[in-house]
C-alpha positions as CSV (number, residue, x, y, z in Angstrom):
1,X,0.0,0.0,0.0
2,X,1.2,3.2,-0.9
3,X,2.0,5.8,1.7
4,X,2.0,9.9,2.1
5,X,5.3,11.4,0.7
6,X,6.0,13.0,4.7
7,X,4.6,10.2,6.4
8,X,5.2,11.4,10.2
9,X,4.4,14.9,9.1
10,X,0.9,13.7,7.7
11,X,0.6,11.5,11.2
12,X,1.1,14.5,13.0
13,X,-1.6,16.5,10.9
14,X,-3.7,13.9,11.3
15,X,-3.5,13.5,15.0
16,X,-3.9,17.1,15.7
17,X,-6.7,18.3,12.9
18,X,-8.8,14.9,12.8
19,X,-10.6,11.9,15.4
20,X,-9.3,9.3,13.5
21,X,-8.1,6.1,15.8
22,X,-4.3,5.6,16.1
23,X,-4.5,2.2,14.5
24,X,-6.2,3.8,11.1
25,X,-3.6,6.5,11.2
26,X,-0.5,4.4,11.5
27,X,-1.8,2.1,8.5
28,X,-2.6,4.6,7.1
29,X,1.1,6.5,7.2
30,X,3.0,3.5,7.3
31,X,4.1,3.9,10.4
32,X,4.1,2.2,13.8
33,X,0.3,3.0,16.0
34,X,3.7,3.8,19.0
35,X,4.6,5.8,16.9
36,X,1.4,7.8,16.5
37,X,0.4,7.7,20.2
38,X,4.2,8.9,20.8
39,X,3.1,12.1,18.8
40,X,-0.5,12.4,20.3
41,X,1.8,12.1,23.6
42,X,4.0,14.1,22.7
43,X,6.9,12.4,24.2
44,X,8.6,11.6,20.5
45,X,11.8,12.4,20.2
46,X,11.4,14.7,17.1
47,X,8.8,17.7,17.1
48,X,6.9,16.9,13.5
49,X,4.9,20.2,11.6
50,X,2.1,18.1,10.6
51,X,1.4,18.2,6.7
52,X,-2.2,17.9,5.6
53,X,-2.9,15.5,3.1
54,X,-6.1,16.7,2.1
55,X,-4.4,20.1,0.4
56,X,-1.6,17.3,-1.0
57,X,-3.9,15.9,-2.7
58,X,-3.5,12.1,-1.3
59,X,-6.6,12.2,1.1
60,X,-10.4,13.7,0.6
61,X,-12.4,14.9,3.6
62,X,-15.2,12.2,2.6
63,X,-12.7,9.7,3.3
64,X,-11.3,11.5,6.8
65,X,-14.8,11.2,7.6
66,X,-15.9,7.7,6.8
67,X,-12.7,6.7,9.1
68,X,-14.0,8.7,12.4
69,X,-17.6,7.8,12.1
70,X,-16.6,3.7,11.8
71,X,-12.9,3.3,13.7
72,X,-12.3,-0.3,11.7
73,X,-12.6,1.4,8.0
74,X,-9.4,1.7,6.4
75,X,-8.8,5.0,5.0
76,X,-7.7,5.0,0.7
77,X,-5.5,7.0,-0.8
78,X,-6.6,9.6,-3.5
79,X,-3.3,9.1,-5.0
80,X,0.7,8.4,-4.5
81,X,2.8,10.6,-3.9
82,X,4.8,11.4,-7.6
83,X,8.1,10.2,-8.0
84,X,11.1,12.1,-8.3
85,X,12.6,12.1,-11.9
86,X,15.7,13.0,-12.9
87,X,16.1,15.5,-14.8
88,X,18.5,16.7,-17.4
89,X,21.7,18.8,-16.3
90,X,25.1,18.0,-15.3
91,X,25.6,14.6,-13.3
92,X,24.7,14.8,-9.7
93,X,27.5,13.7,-7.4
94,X,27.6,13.6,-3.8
95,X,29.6,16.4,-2.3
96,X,32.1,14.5,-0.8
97,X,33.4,13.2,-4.2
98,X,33.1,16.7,-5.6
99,X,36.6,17.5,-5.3
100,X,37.7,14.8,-7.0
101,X,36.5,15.9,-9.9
102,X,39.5,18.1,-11.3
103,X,41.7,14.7,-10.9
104,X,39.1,13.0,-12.9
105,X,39.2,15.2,-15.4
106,X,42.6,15.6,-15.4
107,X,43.6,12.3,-15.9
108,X,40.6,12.1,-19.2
109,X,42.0,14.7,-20.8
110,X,45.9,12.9,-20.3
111,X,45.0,9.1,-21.5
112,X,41.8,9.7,-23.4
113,X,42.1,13.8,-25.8
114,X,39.8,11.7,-28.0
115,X,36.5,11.9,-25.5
116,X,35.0,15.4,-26.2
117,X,34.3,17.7,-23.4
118,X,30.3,17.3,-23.4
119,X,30.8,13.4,-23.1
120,X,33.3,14.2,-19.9
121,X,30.5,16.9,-18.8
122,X,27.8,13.6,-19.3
123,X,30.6,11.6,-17.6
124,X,31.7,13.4,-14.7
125,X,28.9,16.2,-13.7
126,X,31.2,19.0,-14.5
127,X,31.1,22.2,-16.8
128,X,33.2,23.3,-20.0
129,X,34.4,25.9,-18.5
130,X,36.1,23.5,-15.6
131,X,37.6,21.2,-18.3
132,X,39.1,24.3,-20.3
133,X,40.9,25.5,-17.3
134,X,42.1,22.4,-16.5
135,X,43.5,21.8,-20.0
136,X,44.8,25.2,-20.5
137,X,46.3,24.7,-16.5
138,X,44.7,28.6,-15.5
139,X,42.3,26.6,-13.1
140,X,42.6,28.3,-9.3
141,X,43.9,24.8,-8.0
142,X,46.4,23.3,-11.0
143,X,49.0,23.1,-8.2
144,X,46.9,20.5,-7.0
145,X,45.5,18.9,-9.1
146,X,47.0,15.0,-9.6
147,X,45.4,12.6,-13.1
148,X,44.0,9.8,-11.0
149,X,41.4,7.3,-12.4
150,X,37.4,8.6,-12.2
151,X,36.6,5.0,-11.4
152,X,38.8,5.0,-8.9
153,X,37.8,7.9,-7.2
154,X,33.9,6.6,-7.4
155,X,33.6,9.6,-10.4
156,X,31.9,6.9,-12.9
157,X,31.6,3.2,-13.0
158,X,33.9,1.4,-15.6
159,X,31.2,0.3,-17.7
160,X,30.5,4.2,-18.5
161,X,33.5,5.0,-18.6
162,X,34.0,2.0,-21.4
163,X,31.8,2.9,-23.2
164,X,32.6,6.5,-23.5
165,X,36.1,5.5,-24.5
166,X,35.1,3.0,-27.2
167,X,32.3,5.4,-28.5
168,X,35.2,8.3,-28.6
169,X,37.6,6.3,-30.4
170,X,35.2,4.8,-32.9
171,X,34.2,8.1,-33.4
172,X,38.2,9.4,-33.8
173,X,39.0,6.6,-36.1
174,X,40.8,4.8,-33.3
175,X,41.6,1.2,-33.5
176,X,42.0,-0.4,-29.9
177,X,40.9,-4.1,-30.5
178,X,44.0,-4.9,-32.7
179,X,46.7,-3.5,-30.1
180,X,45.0,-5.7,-27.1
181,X,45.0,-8.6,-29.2
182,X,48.4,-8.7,-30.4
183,X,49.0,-7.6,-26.8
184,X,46.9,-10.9,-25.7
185,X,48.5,-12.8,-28.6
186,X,52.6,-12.6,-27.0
187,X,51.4,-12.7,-23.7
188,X,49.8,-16.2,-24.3
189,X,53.1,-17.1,-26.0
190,X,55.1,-15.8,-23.2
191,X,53.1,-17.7,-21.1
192,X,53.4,-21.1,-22.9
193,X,57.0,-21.0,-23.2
194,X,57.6,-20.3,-19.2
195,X,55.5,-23.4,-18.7
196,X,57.5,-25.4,-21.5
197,X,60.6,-24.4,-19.8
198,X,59.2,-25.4,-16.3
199,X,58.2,-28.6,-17.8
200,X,61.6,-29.8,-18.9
201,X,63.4,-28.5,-16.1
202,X,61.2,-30.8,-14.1
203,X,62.0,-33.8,-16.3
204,X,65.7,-33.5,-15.9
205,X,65.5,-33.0,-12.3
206,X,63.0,-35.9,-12.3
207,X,65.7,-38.2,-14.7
208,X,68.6,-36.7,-12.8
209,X,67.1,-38.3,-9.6
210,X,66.1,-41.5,-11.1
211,X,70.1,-41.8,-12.5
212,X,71.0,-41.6,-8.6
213,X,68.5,-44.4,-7.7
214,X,69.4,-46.4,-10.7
215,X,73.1,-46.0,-9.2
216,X,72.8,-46.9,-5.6
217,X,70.8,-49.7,-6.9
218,X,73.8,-51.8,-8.7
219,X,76.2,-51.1,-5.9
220,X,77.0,-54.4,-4.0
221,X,75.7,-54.5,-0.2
222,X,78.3,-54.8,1.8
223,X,78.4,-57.4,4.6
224,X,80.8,-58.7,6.5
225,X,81.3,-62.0,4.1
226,X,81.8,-59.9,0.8
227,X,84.2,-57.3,3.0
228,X,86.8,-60.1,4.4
229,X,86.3,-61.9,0.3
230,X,87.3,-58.6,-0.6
231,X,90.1,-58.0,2.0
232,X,91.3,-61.8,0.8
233,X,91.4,-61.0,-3.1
């Protein structure tokens, strides 16, 4: 069931404007009926300015009054409340991360000039004017600024960021497949040949030790008849 966008500030209308029971109040909200008699109480620990959903829209007096005149009727919602929709601007990031965003850009505009400034704009939630300072190095804080990774530093995730970079450098002409591939390619060899030297350095260790066995093997035992046979010869 859906419930009032300010459900404690609703409760708290309710409970002071209205004679609606605690029980139909608290379903009603959402909340807890302790809750609700903590308010009519006033002993909660937060002071609520009650909001009335009738002027919101999400509750009609007709309904307000079915609920007083029969305490067990279960008040309906006119509507929900709307959802917030985002809308279109720069990126919104937290403000914590916000000074991160010079490094971000910094370190776009070092391993990736292909990605044009409204894609880094999309990318990071910044402004052109921030990138061109940055690039041209007359931004009020170049003496700090340090490249570091915008995945890193929580900017983007990688799979934007990956897909900025391959749109950019489709866009630019840019072949990156081949290079990783051939990349791949001598790795794998390198690889193969570390294990093939491994391999036989464990068979001649594993011969080498087999030779010594094989040795000890065809030496005589010596006892005390083949010692004095010896000593005699």
């Amino acid at each position: 069931m859906a419930t009032p966008l300010m459900p404690h500030a609703t409760a708290a209308w309710l409970v002071d404007n209205t004679a609606l029971g605690f029980p139909q109040i608290a379903e009603f909200c959402g909340l807890h009926i302790l809750e609700v008699q903590a308010m009519a109480d006033e002993t909660a620990g937060s002071k609520y300015t009650g909001r009335d959903p009738v002027q919101a829209g999400e509750l009609t007096m007709e309904e307000i009054e079915k609920g007083q005149a029969d305490e067990d009727y279960v008040l309906q919602m006119s509507k929900g409340p709307e959802q917030i929709r985002r809308t279109k601007g720069p990126r919104y990031t937290p403000v914590s991360k916000r000074q991160d965003k010079p490094d971000g850009i910094a370190w776009l505009l070092r391993n990736h000039p292909e990605i044009s400034d409204g894609a880094i704009c999309k990318l990071i939630g910044t402004t052109r004017n921030t990138i061109n300072a940055i690039r041209d190095r007359t931004h009020w804080n170049i003496a700090e600024i340090q490249p570091k990774d915008p995945v890193t530093l929580g900017l983007c995730s990688q799979r934007e960021l990956d897909a900025i970079v391959a749109k950019a450098a489709k866009k630019a002409g840019i072949e990156t497949a081949a290079p990783d591939d051939e990349k791949l390619g001598s790795d794998r060899e390198k690889l193969i040949e570390e294990l093939r030297a491994e391999r036989e350095e464990e068979k001649r260790v594993a011969e080498a030790a087999l030779a010594g066995e094989d040795e000890e093997e065809e030496k005589p035992e010596l006892t005390a008849e083949t010692l004095f046979k010896k000593e005699g010869e």
